[in-house]
C-alpha positions, 0 to 999 in steps of 0.5 A: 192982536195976532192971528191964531194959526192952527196947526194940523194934528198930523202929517206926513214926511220922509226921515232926512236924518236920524243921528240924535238919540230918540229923536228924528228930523223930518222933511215935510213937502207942500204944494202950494200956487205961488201968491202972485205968479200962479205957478205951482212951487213946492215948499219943504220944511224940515222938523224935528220929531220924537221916536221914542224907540229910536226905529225910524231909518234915513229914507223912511216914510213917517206919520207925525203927530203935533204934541206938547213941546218935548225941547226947545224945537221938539214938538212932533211925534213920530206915531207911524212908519208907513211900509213901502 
């Protein structure tokens, strides 16, 4: 049997792409300790997020939230840009 993986319910990323309609691709940074080594490497992973009223810019710092599925590999929704 699989191991369920939890998802969190929200977090935080910066817009690397806004050229689809209603929808945003963000980069979402981790750090984590490498398994073996110990060292500390920073992982980014992109994901696509819904913005219903197509506010968010290229360099913009966002809040996503996990939802139900809007397409095929949308499944986040922007819920806050946080002000500089």
């Amino acid at each position: 049997m699989s191991e369920a993986r939890s998802v969190p319910q929200s977090i935080f990323g910066k817009v690397v792409s806004n050229k689809m309609q209603k929808t945003v691709v963000v980069e979402v940074v981790r750090v984590e300790q490498h398994a073996f080594y110990g060292k500390v490497v920073r992982r980014k992973s992109k994901l696509k997020a819904h913005d219903e009223g197509n506010r968010c810019q290229i360099g913009d710092k966002v809040k996503v939230v996990y939802s139900k599925p809007i397409s095929k590999d949308k499944h986040w929704r922007v819920s806050d840009i946080i002000p500089k």
